[in-house]
C-alpha positions in Angstrom: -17.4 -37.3 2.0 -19.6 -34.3 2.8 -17.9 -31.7 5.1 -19.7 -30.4 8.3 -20.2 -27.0 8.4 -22.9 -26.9 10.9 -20.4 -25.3 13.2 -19.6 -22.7 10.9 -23.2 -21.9 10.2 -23.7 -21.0 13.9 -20.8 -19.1 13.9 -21.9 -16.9 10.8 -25.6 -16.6 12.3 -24.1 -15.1 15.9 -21.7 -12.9 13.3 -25.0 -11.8 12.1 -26.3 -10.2 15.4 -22.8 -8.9 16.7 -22.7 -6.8 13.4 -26.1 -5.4 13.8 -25.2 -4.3 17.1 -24.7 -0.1 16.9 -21.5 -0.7 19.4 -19.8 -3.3 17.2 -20.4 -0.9 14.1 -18.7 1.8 16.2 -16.1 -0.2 16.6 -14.0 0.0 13.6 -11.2 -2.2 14.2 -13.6 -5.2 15.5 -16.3 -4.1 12.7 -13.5 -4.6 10.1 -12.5 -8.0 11.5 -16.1 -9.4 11.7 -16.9 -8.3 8.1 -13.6 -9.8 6.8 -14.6 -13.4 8.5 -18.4 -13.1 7.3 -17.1 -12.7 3.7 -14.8 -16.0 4.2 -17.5 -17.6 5.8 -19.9 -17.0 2.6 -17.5 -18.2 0.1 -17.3 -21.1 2.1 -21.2 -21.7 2.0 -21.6 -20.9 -1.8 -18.5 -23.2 -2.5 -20.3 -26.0 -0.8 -23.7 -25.7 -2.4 -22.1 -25.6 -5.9 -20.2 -28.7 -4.4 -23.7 -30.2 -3.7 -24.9 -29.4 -7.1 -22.5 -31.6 -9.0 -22.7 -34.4 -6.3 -26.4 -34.4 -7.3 -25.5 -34.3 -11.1 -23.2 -37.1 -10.7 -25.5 -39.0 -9.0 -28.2 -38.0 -11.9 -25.7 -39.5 -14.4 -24.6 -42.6 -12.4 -28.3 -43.1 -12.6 -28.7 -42.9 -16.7 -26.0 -45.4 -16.7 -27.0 -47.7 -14.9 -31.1 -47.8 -16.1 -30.9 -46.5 -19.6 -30.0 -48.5 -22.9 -30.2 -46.0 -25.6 -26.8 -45.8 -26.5 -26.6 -42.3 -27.4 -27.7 -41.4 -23.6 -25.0 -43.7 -22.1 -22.3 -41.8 -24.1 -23.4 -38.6 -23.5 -23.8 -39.3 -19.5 -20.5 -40.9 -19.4 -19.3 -37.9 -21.2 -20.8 -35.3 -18.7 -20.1 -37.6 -15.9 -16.3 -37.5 -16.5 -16.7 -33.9 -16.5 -19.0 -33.1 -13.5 -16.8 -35.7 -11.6 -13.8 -33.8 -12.3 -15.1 -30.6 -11.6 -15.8 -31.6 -8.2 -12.8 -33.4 -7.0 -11.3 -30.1 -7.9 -14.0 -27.7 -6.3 -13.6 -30.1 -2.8 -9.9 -29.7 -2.6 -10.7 -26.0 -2.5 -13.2 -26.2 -0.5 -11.2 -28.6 2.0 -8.2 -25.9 2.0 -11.1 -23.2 2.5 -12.2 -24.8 5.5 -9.1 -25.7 6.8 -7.0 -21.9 6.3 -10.4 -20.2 7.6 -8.6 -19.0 11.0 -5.3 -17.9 8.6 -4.2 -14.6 8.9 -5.0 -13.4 5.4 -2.3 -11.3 3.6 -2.3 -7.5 4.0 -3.9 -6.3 1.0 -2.8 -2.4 0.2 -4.1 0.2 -2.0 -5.4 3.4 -2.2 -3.9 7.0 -1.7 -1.0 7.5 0.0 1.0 10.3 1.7 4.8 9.9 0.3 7.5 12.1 2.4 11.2 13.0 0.4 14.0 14.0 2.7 17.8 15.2 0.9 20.5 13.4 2.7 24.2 13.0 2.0 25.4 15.7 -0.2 24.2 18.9 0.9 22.7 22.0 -1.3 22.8 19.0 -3.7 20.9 16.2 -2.1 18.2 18.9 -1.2 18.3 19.8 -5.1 18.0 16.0 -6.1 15.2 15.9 -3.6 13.0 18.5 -5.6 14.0 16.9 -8.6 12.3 13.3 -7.2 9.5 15.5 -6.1 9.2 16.9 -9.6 9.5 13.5 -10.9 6.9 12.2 -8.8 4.2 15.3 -9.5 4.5 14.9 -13.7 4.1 11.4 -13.3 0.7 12.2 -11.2 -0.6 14.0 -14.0 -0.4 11.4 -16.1 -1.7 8.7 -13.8 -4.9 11.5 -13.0 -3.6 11.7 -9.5 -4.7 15.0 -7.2 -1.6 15.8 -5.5 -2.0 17.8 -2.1 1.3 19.4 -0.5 1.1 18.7 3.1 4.5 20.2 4.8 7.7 21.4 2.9 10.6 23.0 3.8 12.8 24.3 1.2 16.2 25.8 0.8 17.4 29.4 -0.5 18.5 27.7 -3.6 15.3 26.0 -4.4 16.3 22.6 -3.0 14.0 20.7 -0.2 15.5 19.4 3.0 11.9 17.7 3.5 8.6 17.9 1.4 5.4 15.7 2.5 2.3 15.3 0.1 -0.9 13.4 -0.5 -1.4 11.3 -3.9 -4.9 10.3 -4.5 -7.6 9.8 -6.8 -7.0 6.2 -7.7 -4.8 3.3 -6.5 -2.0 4.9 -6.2 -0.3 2.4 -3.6 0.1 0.0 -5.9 2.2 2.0 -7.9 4.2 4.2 -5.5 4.8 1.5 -3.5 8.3 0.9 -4.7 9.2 4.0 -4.6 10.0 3.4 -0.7 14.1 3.5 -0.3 17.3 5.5 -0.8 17.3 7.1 -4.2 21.5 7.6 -4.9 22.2 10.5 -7.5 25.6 11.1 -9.5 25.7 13.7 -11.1 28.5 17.1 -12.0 26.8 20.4 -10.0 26.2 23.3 -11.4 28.5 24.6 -8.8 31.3 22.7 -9.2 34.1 24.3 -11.0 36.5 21.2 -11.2 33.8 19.0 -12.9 34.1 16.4 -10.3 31.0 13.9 -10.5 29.4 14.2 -6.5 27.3 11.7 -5.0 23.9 12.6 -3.0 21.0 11.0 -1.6 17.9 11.3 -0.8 15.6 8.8 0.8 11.5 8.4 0.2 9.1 7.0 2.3 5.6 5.7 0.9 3.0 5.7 3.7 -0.9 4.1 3.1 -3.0 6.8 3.7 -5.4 4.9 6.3 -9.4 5.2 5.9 -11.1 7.8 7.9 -11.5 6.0 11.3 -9.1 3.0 10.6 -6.6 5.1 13.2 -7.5 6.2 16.8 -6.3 8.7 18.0 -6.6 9.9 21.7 -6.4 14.4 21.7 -5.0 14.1 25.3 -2.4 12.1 24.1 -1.1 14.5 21.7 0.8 17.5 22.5 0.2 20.4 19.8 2.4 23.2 19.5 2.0 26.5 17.3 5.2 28.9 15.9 5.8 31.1 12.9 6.3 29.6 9.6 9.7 29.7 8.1 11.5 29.5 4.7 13.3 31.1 2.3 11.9 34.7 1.7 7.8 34.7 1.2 5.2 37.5 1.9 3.2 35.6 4.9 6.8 34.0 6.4 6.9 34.7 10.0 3.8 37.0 10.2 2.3 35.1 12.8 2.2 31.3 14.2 0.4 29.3 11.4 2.8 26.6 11.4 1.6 23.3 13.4 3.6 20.9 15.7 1.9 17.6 17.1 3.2 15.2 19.1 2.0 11.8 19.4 3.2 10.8 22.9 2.5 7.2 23.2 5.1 6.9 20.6 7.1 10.1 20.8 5.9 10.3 16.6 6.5 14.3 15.5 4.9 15.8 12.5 4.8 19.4 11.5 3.1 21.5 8.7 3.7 25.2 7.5 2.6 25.0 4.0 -0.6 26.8 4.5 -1.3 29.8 6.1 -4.1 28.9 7.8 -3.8 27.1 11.5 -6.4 24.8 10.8 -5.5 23.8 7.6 -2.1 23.1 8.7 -3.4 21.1 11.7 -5.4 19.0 9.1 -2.4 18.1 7.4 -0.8 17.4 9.9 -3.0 15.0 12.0 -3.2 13.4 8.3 0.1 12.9 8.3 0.4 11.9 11.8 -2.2 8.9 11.3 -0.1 7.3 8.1 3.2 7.4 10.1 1.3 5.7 13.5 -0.5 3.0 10.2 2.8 2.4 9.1 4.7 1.7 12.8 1.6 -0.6 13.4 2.1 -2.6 10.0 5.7 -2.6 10.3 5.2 -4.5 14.3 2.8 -6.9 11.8 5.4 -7.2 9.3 8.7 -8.1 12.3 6.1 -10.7 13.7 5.4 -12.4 10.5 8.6 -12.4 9.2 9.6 -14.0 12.7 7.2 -16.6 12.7 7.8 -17.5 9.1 11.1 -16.6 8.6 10.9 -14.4 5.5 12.1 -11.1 4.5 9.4 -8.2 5.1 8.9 -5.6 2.0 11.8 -3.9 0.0 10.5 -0.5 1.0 11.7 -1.1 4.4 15.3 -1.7 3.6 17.3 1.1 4.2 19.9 0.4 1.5 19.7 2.6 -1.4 17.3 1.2 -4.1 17.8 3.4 -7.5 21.2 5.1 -8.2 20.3 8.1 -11.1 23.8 8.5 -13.0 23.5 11.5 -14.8 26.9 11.5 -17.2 26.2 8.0 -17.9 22.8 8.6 -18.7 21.1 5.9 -16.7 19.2 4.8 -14.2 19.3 1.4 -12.1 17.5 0.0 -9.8 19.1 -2.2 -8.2 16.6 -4.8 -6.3 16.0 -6.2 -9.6 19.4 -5.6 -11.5 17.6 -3.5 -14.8 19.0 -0.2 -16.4 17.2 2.2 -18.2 18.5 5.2 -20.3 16.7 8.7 -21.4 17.2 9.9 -17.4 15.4 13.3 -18.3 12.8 11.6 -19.8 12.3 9.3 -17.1 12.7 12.5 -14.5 9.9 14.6 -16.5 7.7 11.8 -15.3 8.1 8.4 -17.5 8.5 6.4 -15.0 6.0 3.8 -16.3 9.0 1.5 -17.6 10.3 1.6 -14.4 7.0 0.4 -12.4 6.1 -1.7 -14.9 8.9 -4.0 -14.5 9.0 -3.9 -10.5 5.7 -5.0 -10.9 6.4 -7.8 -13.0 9.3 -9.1 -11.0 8.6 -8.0 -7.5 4.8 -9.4 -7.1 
């Protein structure tokens, strides 16, 4: 049984003229969907001519055996037709599911840079000193993965701690690594400044955004709201001087980003719209996310539980993570940047 995909051929030829149309291309969204279902659509069509290759070679061998009576043919056609005729039962099941998934929602496929944001929380001084240390972490272990790592906003404390510090990763696919990173990072440790020795708990949560392609996000100017002030931190020749720091408001969604790192306006305006379009990304894919996990009743992503993922016991010396249950040891190896054992084995069990 052949399959008809005369209707399917249309369809790609009309795909063919909508894509060459300069207001389509201008399009991004629609110019990303189009593209996507041409590319299904070819796969489709190469499938089915390789299907109509082996038809024609089983038919070639059906032939031999029936005609020929050199024995030595007869075996060797019965030997290739066994083959062929296995190779295609198996290349039409996939061309069947092919054909029949083709209007599917295909799986969001992620990777790329990414704009990652830490924030202290429970604990204090502490939780903001814990979240430099993640930030630390996560900058060696960019330098071994070849990463460029761009400091977008950052606010820091007077003891050297960071209430909140947003940067770009990039140069490779750095999604696929970072990615489970996203959670509540739990810390047990003795301060410096504790007298008694008493072990204190902090927190500090991290947030792993997709840093979308240039033109993938939208972005209206008159419905942002931009506001300009004087930097401020902890000490600093060019605090304060004059108002470099950047506000924007995203008022369809009441979304706020800042940046101060710089001292140039513009510059902190650029890092700020960038951050501004991964947070708007990641509401969208978050509304895909609730409506999938709705309509198939599954659980959406482990970076968007909230419930602490990693707890970094200091006197004890190790680190768990607890989605998948594994402890390692050597914490200060692992927070100068080894955090390859730990990735590696989120990747094995959590793909």
């Amino acid at each position: 049984m052949n399959f008809d995909i005369e209707p399917l051929k249309k369809e790609y030829e009309e795909i063919l003229q909508e894509i060459s149309n300069p207001d389509v291309i201008s399009d991004w969204e629609h110019f990303e969907t189009i593209s996507k279902r041409k590319k299904r659509l070819e796969i489709i069509f190469e499938k089915n001519e390789e299907l109509n290759r082996l038809e024609s070679q089983e038919k070639e061998n059906t032939n031999i055996l029936s005609s020929e009576e050199d024995t030595e043919l007869i075996q060797l056609a019965e030997s290739e037709l066994a083959i062929v005729s296995a190779e295609k039962e198996k290349l039409r099941k996939h061309l069947k599911s092919l054909i029949e998934n083709i209007d599917k929602e295909e799986p969001i496929i992620k990777e790329g840079p990414v704009i990652v944001e830490i924030r202290a929380g429970t604990g204090g001084e502490e939780a903001a000193l814990f979240a430099e240390n993640l930030f630390r972490m996560y900058s060696r272990y960019a330098q071994t993965k070849g990463w460029e790592l761009n400091i977008l906003n950052s606010n820091r404390t007077e003891l050297g701690g960071l209430k909140e510090i947003i940067f770009e990763l990039k140069n490779g696919d750095v999604y696929s690594f970072m990615k489970y990173e996203g959670g509540v990072h739990r810390v047990q440790r003795i301060p410096e400044t504790e007298k008694g020795g008493r072990i204190h708990t902090s927190t500090a949560s991290v947030i792993v955004m997709l840093k979308p392609k240039k033109g993938k996000i939208k972005i209206v100017p008159a419905e942002l709201k931009i506001d300009t002030y004087k930097a401020s931190g902890p000490g600093g020749q060019y605090v304060n001087k004059r108002e470099s720091a950047v506000r924007i408001t995203h008022l369809p969604t009441n979304t706020v980003v800042t940046s101060q790192t710089e001292r140039s306006l513009a510059q902190n305006k650029e890092n700020a719209m960038a951050i501004l379009e991964a947070k708007i990304l990641e509401s969208i894919e978050k509304e895909q996310e609730e409506k999938t996990k709705k309509e198939r009743k599954e659980q959406v992503s482990s970076s968007d539980r909230p419930e602490k993922i990693r707890t970094y016991n200091f006197p004890q010396d190790r680190i768990t993570d607890h989605r998948i249950s594994k402890n390692w040891s050597n914490i200060e190896k692992i927070m100068n940047g080894n955090l390859d054992p730990v990735i590696e084995e989120l990747q094995k069990e959590l793909n």
